[in-house]
BASE-637555 format. One record per residue: residue number from 1; residue in one letter; x, z, y of N, C-alpha, C in turn. Coordinates in pm, 1 decimal. Each point is the difference from the previous one (the first is absolute). Example, Ala and Ser with C-alpha at 12.3 -4.5 7.8 and 13.67 -1.06 7.14 Angstrom:
! residues 2
[1, "A", [1319.0, 780.0, -569.0], [-89.0, 0.0, 119.0], [90.0, 0.0, 120.0]]
[2, "S", [-35.0, -72.0, 105.0], [82.0, 6.0, 119.0], [-77.0, 73.0, 109.0]]
//
This chain:
! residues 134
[1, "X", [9605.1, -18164.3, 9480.3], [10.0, -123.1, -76.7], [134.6, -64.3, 33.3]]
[2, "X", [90.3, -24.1, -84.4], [152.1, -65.3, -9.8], [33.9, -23.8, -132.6]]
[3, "X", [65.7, -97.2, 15.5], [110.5, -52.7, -136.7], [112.5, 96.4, 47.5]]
[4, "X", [58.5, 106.6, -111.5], [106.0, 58.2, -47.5], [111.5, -30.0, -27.0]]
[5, "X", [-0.6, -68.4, -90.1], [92.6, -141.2, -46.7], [-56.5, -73.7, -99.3]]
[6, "X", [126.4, -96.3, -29.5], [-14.9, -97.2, -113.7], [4.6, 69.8, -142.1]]
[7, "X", [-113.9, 40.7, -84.1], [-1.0, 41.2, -128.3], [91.4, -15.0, -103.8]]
[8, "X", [-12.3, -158.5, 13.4], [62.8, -67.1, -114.6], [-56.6, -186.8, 6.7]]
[9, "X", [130.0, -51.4, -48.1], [-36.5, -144.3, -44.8], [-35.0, 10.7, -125.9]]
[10, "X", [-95.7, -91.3, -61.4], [-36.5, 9.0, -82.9], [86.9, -127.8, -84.2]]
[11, "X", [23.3, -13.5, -116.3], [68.1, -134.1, -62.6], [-65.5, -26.3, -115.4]]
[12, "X", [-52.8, -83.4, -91.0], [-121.9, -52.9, -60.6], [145.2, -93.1, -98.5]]
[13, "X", [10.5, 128.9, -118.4], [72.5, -80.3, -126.9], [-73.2, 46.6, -181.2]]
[14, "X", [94.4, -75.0, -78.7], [-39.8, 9.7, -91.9], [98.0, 101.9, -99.4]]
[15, "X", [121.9, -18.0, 92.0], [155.2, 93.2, -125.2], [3.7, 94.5, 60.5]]
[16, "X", [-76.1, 136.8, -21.0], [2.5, 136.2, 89.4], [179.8, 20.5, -27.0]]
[17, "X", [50.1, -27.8, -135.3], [160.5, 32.1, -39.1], [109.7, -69.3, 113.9]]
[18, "X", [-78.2, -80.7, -14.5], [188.1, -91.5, 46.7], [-46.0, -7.7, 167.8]]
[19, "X", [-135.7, 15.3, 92.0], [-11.0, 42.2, 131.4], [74.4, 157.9, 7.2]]
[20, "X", [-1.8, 98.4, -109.5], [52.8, 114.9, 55.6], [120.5, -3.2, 4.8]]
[21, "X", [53.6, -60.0, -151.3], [131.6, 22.5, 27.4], [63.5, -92.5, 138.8]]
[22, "X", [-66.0, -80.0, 46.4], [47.7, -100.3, 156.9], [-3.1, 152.4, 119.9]]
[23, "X", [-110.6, 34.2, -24.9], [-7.1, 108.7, 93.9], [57.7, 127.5, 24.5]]
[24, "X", [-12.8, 82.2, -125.4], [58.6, 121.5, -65.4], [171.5, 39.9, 0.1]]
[25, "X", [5.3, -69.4, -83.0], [163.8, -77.8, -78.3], [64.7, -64.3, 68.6]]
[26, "X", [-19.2, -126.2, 57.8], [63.9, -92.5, 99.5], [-8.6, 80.3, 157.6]]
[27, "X", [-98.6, -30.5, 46.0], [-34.4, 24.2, 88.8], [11.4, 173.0, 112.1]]
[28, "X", [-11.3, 89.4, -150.3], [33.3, 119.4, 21.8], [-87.3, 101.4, 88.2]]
[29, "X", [-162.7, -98.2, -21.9], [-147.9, 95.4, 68.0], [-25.5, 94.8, -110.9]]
[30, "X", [-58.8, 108.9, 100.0], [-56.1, 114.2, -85.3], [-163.8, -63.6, -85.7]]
[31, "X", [0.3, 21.1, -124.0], [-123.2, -15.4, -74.6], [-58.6, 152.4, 10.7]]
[32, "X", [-83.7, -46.9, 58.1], [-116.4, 133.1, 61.3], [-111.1, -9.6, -145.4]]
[33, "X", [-4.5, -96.3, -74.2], [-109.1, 36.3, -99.5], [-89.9, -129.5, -22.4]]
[34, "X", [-91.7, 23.7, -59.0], [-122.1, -128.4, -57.2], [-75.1, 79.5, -26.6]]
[35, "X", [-130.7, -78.1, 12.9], [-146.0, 48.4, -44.8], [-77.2, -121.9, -29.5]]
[36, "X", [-113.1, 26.3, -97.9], [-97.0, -98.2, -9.7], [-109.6, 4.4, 106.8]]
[37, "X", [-23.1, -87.5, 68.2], [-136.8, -30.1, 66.7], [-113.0, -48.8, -72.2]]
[38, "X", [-40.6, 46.6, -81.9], [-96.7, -92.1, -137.0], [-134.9, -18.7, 107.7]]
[39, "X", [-54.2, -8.1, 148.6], [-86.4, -0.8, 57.7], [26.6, -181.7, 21.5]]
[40, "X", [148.3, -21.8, 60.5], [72.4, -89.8, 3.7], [60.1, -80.2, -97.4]]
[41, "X", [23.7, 33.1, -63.5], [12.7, -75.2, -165.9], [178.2, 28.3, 21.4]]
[42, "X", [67.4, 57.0, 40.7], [107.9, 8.3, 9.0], [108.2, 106.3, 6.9]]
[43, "X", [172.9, -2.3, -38.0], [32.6, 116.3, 13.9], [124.2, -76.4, 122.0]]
[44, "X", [-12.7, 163.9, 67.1], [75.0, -9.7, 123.2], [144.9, 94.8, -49.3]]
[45, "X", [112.5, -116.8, 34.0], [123.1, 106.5, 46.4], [41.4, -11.9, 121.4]]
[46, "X", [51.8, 117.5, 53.6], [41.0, 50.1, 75.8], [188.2, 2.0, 53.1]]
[47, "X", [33.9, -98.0, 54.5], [160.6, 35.0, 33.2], [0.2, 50.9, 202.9]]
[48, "X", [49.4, 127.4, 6.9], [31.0, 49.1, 121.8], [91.3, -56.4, 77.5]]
[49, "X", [-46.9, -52.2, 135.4], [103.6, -81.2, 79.2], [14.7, 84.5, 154.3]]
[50, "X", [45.1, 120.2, 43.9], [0.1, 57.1, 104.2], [-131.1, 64.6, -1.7]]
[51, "X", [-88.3, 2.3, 75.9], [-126.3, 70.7, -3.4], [-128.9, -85.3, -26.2]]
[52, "X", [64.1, -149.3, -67.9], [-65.2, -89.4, -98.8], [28.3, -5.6, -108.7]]
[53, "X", [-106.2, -105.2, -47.8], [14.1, -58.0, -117.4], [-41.6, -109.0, -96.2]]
[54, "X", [87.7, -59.2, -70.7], [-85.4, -115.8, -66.4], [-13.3, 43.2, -122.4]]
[55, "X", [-140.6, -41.5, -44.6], [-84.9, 0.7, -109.2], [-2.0, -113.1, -68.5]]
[56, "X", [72.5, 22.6, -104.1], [-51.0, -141.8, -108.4], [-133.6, -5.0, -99.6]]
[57, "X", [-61.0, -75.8, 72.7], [-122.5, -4.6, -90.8], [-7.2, -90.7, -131.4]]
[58, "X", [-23.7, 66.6, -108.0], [-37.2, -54.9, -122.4], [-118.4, -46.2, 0.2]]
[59, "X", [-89.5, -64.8, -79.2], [-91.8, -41.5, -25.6], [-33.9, 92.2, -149.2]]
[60, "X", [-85.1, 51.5, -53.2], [-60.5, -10.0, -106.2], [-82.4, -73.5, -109.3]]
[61, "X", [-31.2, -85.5, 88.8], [-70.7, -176.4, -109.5], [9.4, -109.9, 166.9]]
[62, "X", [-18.4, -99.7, -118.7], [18.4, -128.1, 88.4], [-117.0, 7.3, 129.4]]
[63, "X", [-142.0, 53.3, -51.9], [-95.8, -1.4, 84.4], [-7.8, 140.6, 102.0]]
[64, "X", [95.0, 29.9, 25.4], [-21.8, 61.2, 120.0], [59.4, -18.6, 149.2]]
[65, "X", [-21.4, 31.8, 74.9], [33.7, -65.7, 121.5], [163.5, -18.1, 47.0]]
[66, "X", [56.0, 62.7, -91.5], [115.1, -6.7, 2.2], [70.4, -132.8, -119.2]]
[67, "X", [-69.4, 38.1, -107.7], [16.9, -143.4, -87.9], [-1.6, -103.9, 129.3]]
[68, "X", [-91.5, 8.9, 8.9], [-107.6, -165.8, 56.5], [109.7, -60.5, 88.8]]
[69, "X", [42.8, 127.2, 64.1], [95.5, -32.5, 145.0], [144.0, -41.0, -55.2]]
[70, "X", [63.7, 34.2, -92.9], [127.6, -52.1, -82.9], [-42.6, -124.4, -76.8]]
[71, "X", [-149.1, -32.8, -59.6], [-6.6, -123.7, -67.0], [-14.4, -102.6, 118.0]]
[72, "X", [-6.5, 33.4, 138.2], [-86.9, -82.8, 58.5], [166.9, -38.3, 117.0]]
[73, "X", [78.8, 99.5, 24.3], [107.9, 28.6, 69.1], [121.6, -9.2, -77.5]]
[74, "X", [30.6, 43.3, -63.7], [86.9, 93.2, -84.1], [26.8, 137.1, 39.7]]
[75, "X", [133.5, 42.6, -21.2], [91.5, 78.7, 39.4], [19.6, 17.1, 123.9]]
[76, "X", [-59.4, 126.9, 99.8], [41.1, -15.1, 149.6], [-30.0, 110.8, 59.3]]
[77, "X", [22.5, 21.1, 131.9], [-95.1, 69.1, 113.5], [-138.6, 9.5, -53.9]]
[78, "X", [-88.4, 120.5, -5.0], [-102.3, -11.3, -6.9], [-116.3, 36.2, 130.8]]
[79, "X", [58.6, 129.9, 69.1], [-61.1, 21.6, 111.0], [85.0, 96.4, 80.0]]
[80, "X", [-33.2, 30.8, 111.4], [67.7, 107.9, 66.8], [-88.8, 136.3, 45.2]]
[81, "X", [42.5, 102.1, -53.4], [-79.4, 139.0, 38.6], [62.6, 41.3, 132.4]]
[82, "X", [-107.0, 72.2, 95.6], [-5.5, 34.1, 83.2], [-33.4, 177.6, 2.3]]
[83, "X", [50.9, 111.3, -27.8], [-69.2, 96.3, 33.6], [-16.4, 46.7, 183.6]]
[84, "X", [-165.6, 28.4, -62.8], [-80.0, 60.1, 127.7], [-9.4, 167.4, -12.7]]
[85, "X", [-66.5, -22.5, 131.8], [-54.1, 130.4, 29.5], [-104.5, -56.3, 48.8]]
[86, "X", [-175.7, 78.0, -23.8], [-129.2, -56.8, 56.2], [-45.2, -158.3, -71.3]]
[87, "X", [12.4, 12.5, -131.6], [-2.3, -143.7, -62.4], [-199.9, -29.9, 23.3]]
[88, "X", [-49.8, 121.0, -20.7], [-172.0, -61.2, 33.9], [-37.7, -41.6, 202.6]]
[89, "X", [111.9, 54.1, 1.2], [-9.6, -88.8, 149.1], [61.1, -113.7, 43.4]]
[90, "X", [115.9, -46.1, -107.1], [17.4, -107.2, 16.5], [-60.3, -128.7, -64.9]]
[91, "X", [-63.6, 64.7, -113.2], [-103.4, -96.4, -64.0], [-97.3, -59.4, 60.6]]
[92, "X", [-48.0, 169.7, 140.2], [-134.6, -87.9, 108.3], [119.6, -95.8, 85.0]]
[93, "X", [83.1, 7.1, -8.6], [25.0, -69.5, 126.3], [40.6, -141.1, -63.3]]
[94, "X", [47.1, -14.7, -109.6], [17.4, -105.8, -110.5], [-135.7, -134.9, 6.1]]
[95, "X", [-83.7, 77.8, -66.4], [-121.6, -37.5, 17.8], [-58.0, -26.3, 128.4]]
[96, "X", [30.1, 38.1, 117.6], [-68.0, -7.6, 115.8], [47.5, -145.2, 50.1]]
[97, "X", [149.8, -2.4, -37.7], [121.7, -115.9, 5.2], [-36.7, -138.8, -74.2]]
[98, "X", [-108.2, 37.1, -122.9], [-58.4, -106.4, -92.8], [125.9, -21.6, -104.5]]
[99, "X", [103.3, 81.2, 9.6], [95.8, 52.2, -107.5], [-40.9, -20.0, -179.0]]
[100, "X", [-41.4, -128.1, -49.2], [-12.5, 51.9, -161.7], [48.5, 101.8, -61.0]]
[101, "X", [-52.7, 96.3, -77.1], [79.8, 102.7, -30.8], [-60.4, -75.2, -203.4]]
[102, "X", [70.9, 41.2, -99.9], [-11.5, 31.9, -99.7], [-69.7, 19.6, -72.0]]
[103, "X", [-36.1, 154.2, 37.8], [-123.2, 115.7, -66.4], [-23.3, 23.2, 164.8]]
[104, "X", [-157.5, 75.1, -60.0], [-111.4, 38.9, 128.2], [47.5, 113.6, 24.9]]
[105, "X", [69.5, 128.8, -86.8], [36.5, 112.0, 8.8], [130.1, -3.3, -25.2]]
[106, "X", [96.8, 102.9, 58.9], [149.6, 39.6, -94.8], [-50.3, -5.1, -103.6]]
[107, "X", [122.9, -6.0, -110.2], [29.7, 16.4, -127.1], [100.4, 98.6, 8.9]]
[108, "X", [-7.2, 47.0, -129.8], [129.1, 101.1, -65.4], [94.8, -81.4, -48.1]]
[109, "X", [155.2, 71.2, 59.2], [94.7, -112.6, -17.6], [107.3, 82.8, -103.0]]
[110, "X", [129.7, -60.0, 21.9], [128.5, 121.3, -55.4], [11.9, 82.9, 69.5]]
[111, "X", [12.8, 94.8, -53.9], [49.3, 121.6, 60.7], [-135.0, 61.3, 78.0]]
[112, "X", [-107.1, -43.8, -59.2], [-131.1, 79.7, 89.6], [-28.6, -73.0, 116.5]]
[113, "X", [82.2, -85.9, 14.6], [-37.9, -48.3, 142.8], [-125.2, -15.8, 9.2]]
[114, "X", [-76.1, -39.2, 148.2], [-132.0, -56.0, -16.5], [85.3, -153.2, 80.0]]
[115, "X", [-73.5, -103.5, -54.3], [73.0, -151.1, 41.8], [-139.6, -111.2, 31.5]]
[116, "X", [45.2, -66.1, 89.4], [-62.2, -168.5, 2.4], [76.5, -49.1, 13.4]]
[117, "X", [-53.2, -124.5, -48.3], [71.4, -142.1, 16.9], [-41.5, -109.6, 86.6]]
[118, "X", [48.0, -39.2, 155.8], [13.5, -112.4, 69.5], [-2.1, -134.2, -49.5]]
[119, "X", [-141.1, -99.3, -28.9], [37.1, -135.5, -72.0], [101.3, -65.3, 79.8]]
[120, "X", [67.2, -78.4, -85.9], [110.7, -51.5, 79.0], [-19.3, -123.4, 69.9]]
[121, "X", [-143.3, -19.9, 16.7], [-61.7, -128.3, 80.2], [-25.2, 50.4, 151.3]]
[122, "X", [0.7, 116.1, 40.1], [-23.0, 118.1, 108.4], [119.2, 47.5, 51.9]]
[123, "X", [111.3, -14.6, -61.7], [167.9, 44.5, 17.0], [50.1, -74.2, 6.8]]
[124, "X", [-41.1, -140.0, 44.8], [178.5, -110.6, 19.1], [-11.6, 0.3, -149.9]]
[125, "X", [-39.5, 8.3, -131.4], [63.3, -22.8, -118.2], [88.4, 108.0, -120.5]]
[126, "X", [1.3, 118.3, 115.0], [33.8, 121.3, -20.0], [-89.0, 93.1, -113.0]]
[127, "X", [3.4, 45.4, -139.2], [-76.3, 109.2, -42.4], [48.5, 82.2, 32.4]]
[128, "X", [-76.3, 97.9, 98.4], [21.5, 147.4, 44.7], [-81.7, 54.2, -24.3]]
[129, "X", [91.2, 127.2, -17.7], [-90.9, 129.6, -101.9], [32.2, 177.9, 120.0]]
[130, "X", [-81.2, 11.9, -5.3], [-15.8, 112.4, 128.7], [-14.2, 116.6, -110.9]]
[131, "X", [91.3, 95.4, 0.3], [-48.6, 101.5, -106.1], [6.2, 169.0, 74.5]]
[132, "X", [-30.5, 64.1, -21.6], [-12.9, 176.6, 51.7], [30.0, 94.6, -103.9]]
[133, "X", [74.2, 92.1, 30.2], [-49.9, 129.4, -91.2], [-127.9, 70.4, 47.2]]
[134, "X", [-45.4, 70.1, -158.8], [-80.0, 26.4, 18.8], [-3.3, 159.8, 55.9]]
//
């Protein structure tokens, strides 16, 4: 059981265009790709930062947790991923901690991951997302 590294920051916008070209174009990160999470109501891109990466998350309608969090926030940080190794053992130990977690089980994330989410009332304020390959 260990954190690997930092996955990815996550960033919670609405202009998938004009965040890439900041990133892509300006910035000069590798775009590793996008996918829909339709479990999540959302599509994830992907810009490569060393053996990270930030993900810009889209929303797909206002009512999903990603809407909610841009109508309620705006434009920002959304959470920080953590990849593990031994993520069902850190869940007992999460829980043992009185750790809010999210969901009762992983979820399926991008890229196959299996993921939870840390409430951010349990983290200093922090949404953390613990994800694994599978």
């Amino acid at each position: 059981m260990k954190v690997t590294k930092i996955s990815h920051v996550a960033i919670a916008g609405e202009d998938a265009e004009q965040t890439r070209i900041l990133y892509e174009d300006i910035l000069g990160l590798n775009y590793t790709g996008s996918e829909s999470v339709k479990r999540e109501g959302v599509t994830t891109h992907f810009f490569g930062v060393g053996e990270s990466n930030i993900e810009l998350l889209e929303p797909l309608s206002k009512d999903t947790p990603v809407g909610k969090f841009l109508e309620k926030r705006g434009p920002g940080i959304h959470h920080l991923a953590l990849e593990v190794e031994g993520l069902d053992d850190y869940i007992k130990k999460l829980r043992a901690a009185d750790i809010t977690l999210l969901s009762e089980e992983p979820q399926l994330g991008a890229h196959g991951m299996r993921i939870v989410f840390l409430h951010p009332k349990s983290t200093g304020g922090v949404l953390i997302e613990l994800c694994e390959k599978r």
